[in-house]
ROSETI-653592 format. One record per residue (C-alpha): residue number from 1; y, z, x. Coordinates in steps of 0.02 Angstrom, whole numbers, plus 32768, in hexadecimal, padded with zeros to 4 digits. Layout:
<pts>
{NUM,{Y,Z,X}}
...
</pts>
This chain:
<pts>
{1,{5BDF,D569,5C03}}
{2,{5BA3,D51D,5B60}}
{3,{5BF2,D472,5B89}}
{4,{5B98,D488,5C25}}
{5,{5AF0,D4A0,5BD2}}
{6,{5B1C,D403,5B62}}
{7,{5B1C,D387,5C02}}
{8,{5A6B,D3C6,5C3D}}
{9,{59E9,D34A,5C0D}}
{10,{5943,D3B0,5C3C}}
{11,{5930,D44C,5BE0}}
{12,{58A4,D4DF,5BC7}}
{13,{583D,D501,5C4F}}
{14,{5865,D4A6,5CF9}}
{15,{57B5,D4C3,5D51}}
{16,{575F,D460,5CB5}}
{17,{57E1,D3CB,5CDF}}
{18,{57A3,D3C9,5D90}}
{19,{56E8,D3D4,5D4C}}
{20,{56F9,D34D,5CEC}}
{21,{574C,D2DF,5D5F}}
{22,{56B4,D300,5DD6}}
{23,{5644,D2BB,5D61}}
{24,{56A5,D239,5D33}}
{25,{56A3,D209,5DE7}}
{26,{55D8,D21E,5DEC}}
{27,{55C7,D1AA,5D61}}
{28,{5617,D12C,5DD1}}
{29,{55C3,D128,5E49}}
{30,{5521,D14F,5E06}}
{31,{553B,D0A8,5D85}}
{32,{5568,D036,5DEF}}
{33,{54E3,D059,5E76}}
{34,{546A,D06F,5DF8}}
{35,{547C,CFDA,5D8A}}
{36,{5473,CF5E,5E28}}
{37,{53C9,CF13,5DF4}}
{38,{53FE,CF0D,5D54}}
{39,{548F,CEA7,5D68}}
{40,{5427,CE24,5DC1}}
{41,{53C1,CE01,5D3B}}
{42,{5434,CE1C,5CB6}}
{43,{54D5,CDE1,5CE1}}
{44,{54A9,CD66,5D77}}
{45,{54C5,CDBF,5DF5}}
{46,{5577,CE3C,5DC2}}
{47,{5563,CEC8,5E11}}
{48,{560D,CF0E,5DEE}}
{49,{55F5,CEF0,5D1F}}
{50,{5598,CF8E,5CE8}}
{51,{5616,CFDF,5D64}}
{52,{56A8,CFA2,5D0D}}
{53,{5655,CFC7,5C6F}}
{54,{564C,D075,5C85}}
{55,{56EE,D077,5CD9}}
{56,{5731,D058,5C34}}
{57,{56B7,D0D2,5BC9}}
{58,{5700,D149,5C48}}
{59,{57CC,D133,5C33}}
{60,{57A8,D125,5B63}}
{61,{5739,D1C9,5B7C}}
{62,{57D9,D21D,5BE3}}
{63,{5866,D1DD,5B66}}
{64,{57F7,D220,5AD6}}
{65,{57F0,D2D2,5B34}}
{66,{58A6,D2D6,5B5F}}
{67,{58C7,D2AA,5AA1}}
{68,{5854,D31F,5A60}}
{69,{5878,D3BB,5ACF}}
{70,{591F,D3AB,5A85}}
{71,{58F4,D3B4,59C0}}
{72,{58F7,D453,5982}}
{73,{5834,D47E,5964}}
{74,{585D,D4B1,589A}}
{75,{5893,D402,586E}}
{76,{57F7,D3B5,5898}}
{77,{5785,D42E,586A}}
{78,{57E1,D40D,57C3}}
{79,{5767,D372,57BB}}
{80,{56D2,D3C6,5801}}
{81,{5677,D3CA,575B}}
{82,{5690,D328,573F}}
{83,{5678,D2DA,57F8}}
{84,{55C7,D328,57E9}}
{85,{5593,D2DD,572D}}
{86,{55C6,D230,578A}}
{87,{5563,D247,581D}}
{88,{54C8,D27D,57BF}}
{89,{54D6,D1E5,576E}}
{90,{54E6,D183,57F6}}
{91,{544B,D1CE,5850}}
{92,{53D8,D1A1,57C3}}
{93,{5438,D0F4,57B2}}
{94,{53FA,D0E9,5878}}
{95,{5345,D116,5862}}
{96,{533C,D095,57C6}}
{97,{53AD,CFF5,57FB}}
{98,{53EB,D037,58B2}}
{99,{53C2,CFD8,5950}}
{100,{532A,D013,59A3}}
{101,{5320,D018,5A63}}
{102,{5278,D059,5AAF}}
{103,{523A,D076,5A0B}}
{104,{52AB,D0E9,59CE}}
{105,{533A,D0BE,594E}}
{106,{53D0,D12A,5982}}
{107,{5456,D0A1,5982}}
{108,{54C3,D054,58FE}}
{109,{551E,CFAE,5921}}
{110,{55E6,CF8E,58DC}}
{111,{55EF,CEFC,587E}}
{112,{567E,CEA0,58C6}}
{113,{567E,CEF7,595A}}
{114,{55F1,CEDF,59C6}}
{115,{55BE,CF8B,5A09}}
{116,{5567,D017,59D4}}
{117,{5555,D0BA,59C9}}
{118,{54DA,D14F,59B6}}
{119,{551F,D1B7,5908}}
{120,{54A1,D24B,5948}}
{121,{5543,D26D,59C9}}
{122,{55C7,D278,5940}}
{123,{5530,D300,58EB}}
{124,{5538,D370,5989}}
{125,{55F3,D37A,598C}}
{126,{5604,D39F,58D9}}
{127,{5572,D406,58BC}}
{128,{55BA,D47D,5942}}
{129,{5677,D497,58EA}}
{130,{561C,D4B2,583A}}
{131,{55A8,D520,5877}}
{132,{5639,D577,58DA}}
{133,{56BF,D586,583E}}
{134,{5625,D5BA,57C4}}
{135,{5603,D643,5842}}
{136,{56B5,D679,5876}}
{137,{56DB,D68D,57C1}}
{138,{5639,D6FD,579D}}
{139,{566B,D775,5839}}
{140,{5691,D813,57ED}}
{141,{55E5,D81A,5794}}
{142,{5580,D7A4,57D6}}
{143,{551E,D844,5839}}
{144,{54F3,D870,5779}}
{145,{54EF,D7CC,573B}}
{146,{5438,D780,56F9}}
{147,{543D,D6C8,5723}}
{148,{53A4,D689,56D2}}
{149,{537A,D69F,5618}}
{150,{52C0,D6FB,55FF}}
{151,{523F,D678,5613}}
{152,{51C8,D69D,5596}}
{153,{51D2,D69F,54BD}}
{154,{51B1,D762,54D5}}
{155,{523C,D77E,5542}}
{156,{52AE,D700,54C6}}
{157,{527B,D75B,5420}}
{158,{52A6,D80B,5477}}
{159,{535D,D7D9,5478}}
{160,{5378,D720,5439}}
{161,{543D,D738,5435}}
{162,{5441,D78C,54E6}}
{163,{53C7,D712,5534}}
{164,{5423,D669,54E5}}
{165,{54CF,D6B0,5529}}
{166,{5485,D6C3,55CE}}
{167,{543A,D61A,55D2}}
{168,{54F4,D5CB,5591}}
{169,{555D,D640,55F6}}
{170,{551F,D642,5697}}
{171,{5474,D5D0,56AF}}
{172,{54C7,D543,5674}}
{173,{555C,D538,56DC}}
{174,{552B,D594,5771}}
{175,{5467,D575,5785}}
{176,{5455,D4DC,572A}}
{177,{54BC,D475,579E}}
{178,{5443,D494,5835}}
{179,{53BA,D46F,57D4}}
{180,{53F5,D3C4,578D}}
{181,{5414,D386,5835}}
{182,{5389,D3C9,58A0}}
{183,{5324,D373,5808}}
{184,{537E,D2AF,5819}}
{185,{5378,D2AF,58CC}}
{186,{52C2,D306,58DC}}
{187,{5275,D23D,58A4}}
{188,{52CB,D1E5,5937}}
{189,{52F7,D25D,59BD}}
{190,{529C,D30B,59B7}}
{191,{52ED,D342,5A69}}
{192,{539D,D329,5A20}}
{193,{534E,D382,596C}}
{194,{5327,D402,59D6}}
{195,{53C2,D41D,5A40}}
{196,{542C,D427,59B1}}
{197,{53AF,D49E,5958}}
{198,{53AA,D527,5A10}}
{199,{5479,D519,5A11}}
{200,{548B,D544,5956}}
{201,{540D,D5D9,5966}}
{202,{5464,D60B,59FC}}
{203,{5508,D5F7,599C}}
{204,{54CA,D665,590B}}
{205,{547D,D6ED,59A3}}
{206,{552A,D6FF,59EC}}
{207,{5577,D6F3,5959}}
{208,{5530,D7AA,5925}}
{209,{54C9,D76C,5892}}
{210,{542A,D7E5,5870}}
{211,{53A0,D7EB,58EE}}
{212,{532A,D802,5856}}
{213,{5378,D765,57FE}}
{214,{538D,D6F7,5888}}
{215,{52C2,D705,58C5}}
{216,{529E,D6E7,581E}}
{217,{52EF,D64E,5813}}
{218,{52BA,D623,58B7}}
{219,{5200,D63A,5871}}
{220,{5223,D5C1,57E3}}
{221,{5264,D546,5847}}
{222,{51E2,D53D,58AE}}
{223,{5161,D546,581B}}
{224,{51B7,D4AE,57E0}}
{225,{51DC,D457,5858}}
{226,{5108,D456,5894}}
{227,{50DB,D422,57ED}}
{228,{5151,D38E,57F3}}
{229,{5125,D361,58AA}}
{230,{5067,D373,5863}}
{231,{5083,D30A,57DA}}
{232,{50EF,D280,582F}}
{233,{5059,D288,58C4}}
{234,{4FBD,D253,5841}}
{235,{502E,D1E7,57D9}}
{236,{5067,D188,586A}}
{237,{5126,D1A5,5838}}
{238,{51BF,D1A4,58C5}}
{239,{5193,D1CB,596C}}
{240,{5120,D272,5955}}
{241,{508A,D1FC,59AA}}
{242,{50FC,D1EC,5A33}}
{243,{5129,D2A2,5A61}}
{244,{506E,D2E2,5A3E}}
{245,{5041,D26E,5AB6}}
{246,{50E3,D29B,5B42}}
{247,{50AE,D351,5B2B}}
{248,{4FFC,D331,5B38}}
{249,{500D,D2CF,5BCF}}
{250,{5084,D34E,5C13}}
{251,{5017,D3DB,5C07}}
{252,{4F81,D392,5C66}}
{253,{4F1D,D361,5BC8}}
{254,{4F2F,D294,5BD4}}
{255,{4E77,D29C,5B76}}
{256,{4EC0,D2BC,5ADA}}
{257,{4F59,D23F,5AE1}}
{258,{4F34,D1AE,5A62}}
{259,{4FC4,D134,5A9B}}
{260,{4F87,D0FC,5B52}}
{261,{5016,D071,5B64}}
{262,{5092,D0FC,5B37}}
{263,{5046,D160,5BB8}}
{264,{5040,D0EF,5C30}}
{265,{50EF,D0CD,5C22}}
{266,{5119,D192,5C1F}}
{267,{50A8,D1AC,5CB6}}
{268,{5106,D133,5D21}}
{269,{51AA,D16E,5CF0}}
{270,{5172,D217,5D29}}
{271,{512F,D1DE,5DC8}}
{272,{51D1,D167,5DF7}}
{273,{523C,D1E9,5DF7}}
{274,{51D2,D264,5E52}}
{275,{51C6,D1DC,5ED8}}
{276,{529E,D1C0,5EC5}}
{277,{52A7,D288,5EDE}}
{278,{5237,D292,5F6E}}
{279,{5281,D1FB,5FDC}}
{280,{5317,D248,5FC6}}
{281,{530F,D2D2,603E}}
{282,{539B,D36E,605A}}
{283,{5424,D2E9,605C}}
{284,{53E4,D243,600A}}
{285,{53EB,D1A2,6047}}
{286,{54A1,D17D,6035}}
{287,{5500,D116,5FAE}}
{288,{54B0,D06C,5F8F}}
{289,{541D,D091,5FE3}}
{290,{539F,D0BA,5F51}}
{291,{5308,D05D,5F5A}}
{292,{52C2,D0A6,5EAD}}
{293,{5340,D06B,5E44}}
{294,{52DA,CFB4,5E2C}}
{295,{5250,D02B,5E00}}
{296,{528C,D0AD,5DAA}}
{297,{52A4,D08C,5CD6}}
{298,{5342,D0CA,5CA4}}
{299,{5399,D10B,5D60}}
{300,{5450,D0FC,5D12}}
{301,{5426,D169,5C6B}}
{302,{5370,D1B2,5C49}}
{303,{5343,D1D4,5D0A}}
{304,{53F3,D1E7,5D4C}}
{305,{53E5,D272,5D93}}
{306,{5351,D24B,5E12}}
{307,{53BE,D1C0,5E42}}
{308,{544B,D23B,5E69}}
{309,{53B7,D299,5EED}}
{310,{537B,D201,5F41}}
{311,{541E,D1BD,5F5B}}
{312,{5485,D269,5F6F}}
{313,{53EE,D2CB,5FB6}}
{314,{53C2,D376,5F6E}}
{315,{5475,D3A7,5F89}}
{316,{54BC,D330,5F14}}
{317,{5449,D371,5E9C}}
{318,{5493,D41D,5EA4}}
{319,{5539,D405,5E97}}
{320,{5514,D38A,5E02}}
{321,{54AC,D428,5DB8}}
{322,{553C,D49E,5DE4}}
{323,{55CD,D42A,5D91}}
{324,{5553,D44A,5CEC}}
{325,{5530,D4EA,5D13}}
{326,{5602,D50B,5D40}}
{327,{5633,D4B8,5C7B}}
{328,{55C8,D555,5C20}}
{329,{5609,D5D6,5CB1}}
{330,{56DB,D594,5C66}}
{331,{5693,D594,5BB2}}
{332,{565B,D63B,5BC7}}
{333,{5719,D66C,5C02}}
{334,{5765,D610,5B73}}
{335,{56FA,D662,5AF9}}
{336,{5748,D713,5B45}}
{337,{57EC,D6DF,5B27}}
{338,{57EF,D687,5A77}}
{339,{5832,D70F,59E7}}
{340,{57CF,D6AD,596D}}
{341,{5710,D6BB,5943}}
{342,{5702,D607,5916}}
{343,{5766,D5CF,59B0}}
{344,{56E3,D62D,5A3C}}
{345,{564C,D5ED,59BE}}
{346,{5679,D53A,59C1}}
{347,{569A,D547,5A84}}
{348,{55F4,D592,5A99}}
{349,{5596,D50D,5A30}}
{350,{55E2,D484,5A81}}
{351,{55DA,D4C8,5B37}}
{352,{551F,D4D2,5B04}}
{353,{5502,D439,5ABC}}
{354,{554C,D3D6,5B63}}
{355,{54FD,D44E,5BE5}}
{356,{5452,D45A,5B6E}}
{357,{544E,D38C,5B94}}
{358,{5467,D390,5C41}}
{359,{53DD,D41D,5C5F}}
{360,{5364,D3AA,5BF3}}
{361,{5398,D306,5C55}}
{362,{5383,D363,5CF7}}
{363,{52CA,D3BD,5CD2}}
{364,{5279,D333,5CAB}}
{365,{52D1,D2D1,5D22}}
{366,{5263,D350,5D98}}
{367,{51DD,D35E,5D36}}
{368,{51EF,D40A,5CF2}}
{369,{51EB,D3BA,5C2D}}
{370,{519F,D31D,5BE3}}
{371,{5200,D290,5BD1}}
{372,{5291,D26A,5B63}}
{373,{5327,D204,5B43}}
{374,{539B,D27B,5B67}}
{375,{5428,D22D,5BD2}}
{376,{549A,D291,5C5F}}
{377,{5534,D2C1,5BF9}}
{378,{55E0,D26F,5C43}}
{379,{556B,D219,5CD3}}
{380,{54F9,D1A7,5C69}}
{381,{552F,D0F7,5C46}}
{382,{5552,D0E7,5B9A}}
{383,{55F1,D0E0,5B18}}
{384,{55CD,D149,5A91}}
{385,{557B,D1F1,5B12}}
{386,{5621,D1E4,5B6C}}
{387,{569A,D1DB,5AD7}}
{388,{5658,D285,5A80}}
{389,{562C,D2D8,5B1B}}
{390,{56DA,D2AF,5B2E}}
{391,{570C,D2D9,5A7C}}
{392,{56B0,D390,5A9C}}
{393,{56F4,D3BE,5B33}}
{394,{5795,D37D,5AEF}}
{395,{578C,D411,5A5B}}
{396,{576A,D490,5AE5}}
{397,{57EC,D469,5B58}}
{398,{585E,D46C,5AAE}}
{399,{581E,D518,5A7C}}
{400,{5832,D546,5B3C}}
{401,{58F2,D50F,5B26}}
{402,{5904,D564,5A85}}
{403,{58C5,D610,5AC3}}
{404,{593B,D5ED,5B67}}
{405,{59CC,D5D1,5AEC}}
{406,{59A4,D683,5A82}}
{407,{59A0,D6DA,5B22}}
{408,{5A45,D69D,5B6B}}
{409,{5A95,D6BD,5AD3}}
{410,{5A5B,D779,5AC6}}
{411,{5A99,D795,5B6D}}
{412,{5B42,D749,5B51}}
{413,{5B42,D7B8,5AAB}}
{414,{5B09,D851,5B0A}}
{415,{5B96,D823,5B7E}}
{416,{5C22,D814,5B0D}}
{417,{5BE3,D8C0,5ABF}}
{418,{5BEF,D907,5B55}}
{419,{5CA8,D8C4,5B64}}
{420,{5CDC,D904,5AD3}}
{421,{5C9B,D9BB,5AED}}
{422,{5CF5,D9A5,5BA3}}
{423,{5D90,D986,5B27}}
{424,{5D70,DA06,5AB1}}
{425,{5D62,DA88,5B38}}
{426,{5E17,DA46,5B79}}
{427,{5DD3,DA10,5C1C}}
{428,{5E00,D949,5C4C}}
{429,{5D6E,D8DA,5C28}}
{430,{5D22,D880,5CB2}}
{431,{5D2C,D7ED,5D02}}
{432,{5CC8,D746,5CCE}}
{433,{5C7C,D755,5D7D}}
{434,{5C61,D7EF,5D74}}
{435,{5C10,D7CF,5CC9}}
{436,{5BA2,D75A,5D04}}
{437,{5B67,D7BC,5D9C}}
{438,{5B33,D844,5D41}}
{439,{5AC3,D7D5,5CC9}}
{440,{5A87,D782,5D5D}}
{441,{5A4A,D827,5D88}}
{442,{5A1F,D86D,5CD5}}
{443,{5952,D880,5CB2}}
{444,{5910,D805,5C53}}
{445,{58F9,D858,5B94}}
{446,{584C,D881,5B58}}
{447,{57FD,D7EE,5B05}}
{448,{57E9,D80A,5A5E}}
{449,{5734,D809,5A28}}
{450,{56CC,D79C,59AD}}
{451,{56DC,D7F8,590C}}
{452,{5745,D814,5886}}
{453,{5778,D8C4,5821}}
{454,{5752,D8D8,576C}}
{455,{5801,D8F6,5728}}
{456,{5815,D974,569D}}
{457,{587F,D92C,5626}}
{458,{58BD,D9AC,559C}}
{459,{58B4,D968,54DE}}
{460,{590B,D9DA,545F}}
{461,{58CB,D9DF,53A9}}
{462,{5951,D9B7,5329}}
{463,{59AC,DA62,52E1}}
{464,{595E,DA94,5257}}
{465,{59BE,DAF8,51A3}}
{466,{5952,DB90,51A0}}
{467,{5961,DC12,5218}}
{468,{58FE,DBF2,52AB}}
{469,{5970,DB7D,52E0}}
{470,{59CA,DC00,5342}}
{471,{593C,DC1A,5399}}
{472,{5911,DB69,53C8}}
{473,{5887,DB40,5446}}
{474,{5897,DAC5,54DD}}
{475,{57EA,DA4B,54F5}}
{476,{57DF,D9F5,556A}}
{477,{5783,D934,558B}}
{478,{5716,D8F1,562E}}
{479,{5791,D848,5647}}
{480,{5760,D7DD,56DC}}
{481,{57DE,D7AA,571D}}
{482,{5811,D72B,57C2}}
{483,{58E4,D72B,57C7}}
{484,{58C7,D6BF,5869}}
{485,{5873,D624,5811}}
{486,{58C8,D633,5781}}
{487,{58FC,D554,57A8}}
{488,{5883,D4CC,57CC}}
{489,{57D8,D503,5769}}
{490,{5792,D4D6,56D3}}
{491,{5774,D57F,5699}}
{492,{581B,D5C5,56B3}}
{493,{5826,D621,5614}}
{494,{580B,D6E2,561A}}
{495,{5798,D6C4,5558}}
{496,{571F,D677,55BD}}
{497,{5711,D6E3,5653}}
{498,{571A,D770,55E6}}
{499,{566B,D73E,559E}}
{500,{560C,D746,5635}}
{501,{563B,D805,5646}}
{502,{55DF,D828,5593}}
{503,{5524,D7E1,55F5}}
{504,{552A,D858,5672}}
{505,{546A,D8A1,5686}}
{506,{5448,D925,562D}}
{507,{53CA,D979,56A5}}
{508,{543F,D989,5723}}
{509,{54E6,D9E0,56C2}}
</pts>
């Protein structure tokens, strides 16, 4: 049977394959309809080169998953830390000498190679797995765990030791991250900056950190984040001119908007693809048949979903929503099954981080949010979308097949056990069919949940001369420990889990 496992070349979770195929399939058809008057004036006339194009985005994007989904997740999230350092880097190198396209610098160009690529997707996918391992480390205390240092020289001075070892121990590695990011991609892109900052709150939620703590982070955030927005707005920095104005427009008061070209352009954005959803009908008008897509800015990325309704009708658009809706329905059922915190945290964030896209891409496609640039994940023409869409659904198809694998291996245990008690007892074992049909027919075992015990490990005092060494007491020490991700992180060592046991809040002991 294990040979047999060897030869399969799709692993985890088969529905996800078939989800992703579908979309795949949608890109298609949606790119090469889409990009028709495009081609004309671009590439005299070619209809079929944006097609081929993302013909080959789409077979890198599906060798990259089929790679990926077989990598055990510990060996890359061995270069987590240092994935993310190099894409913050590259997100500010963007916003200072990146390659600007409608006024926003989100693209970096390879010298050498001709083509580029948006860093702010590498941030997403790394963000997630630190944010993940930080948290599946801090498990068995993290419901006792303060995650932000006091914030004012009163609280400091109460405790400066205490209050320092907070902000080192746990800020810095688990809460500093999100901020770092949401912070270089908040200049150039405040829907992705905002995305990122929703999943990793959600992350921490689920993740069983403190109600108390996590709304007061949340309320520093958002402090921060309106006096930077208010700042950038008066000192004409990034884009904040920009979203004031989308939001003002948005919400009925186009009085107050200050950039009228920018509106303008917004405006007829917003009323193109209202026109694109409303020819389309129940059905659409077939592929091929668009008559919006000379009119429409952006039908094969930005607006690609009201192409999808005009050509596919409102039914398209549902099962398009419902392929989205299907990839955080699986996530959910992998998250069940994984035996490791970290493993169901990273699925969740990156579930959320895909689906969170295509929800953004598809309300203001319909004009329930302002516009963005937010493209339709695995749909969207584009190279560097596709290849870590790809690369994330990769890692959860790969923790999918790992938490297959762990299953299949207790039930061939709990099988052989039961073999050798049949031996023990003198009867004659059974038969491999017989074998099998019984763990065809065995229940599934209980999932186990998202936490892990604090062990109590026994430390015995040296022996001492006098005589109250006979009577020698036992103490005993708070150790975190995590025997199942013991390989593959950088903070393997039981000294420095130990340490976040000693920061537990007081108030709550």
């Amino acid at each position: 049977m294990a040979k047999k496992r060897k030869l399969l070349l799709f692993r985890g979770d088969k529905p996800l394959w078939i989800i992703v195929a579908a979309l795949f399939l949608v890109s298609l058809l949606v790119v090469y309809s889409a990009t028709a008057a495009m081609a004309y004036r671009e590439v005299d006339g070619n209809t079929s080169y944006y097609l081929f194009r993302q013909a080959r985005f789409i077979m890198i994007g599906f060798f990259v998953i089929i790679v990926v989904h077989w990598i055990d997740y510990r060996y890359y999230a061995r270069y987590a830390k240092a994935l993310f350092k190099v894409s913050v880097i590259l997100v500010v190198l963007a916003y200072l000498v990146g390659i600007s396209l409608n006024e926003a610098s989100r693209w970096i160009k390879i010298p050498g190679l001709g083509f580029t690529f948006q860093p702010s997707e590498l941030l997403k996918v790394t963000l997630v797995v630190v944010v993940a391992q930080q948290l599946g480390i801090r498990q068995s205390v993290i419901t006792k765990l303060p995650i932000l240092p006091p914030l004012t020289p009163g609280g400091w001075q109460r405790n400066p030791q205490r209050s320092f070892d907070i902000w080192y121990k746990t800020t810095r590695p688990l809460v500093f991250p999100i901020l770092a990011a949401t912070l270089v991609v908040l200049p150039a892109n405040f829907s992705t900056a905002l995305i990122l900052w929703s999943t990793c709150m959600t992350m921490l939620a689920i993740g069983r950190v403190q109600k108390r703590q996590l709304n007061r982070l949340i309320l520093v955030t958002f402090a921060t984040g309106a006096v930077i927005i208010s700042g950038m707005y008066f000192a004409g920095l990034g884009r904040a001119q920009t979203w004031v104005n989308r939001v003002m427009q948005f919400t009925g008061l186009t009085e107050a908007v200050a950039d009228t070209r920018q509106a303008s352009q917004d405006s007829y954005q917003v009323q193109q693809a209202e026109i694109a959803i409303a020819s389309g009908g129940v059905v659409g008008k077939g592929p091929g048949n668009s008559t919006q897509r000379s009119q429409l800015p952006h039908p094969y990325s930005d607006f690609a979903y009201a192409f999808i309704i005009e050509e596919y009708g409102i039914v398209g658009g549902i099962v398009v929503f419902v392929l989205y809706l299907w990839i955080f329905y699986r996530a959910g059922l992998i998250v069940r099954r994984c035996n490791r915190p970290s493993q169901g945290l990273m699925v969740l964030g990156l579930s959320l981080i895909i689906t969170s896209q295509a929800f953004v891409n598809m309300a203001v496609s319909v004009g329930l949010l302002p516009v963005t640039g937010q493209p339709l994940p695995l749909i969207s023409m584009g190279g560097s979308s596709v290849f870590f869409t790809c690369v994330a659904m990769g890692m959860i198809l790969g923790i999918s097949r790992e938490s297959e694998r762990e299953l299949l291996e207790q039930q061939e245990a709990a099988a052989a056990a039961m073999q050798e008690r049949e031996r023990e007892r003198g009867e004659p074992p059974l038969a491999e069919e017989d074998t099998a049909q019984e763990q065809v027919h065995a229940e599934e075992p209980p999932a186990v949940p998202l936490r892990r015990p604090l062990v109590l490990r026994p430390r015995i005092p040296k022996q001492r001369n006098d005589q109250e060494g006979s009577d020698m007491e036992t103490n005993e020490e708070l150790t975190l420990i995590d025997r199942s991700e013991a390989i593959g992180w950088e903070e393997e060592s039981g000294a420095s889990r130990r340490e976040v046991v000693d920061l537990i809040d007081e108030d709550n002991e």
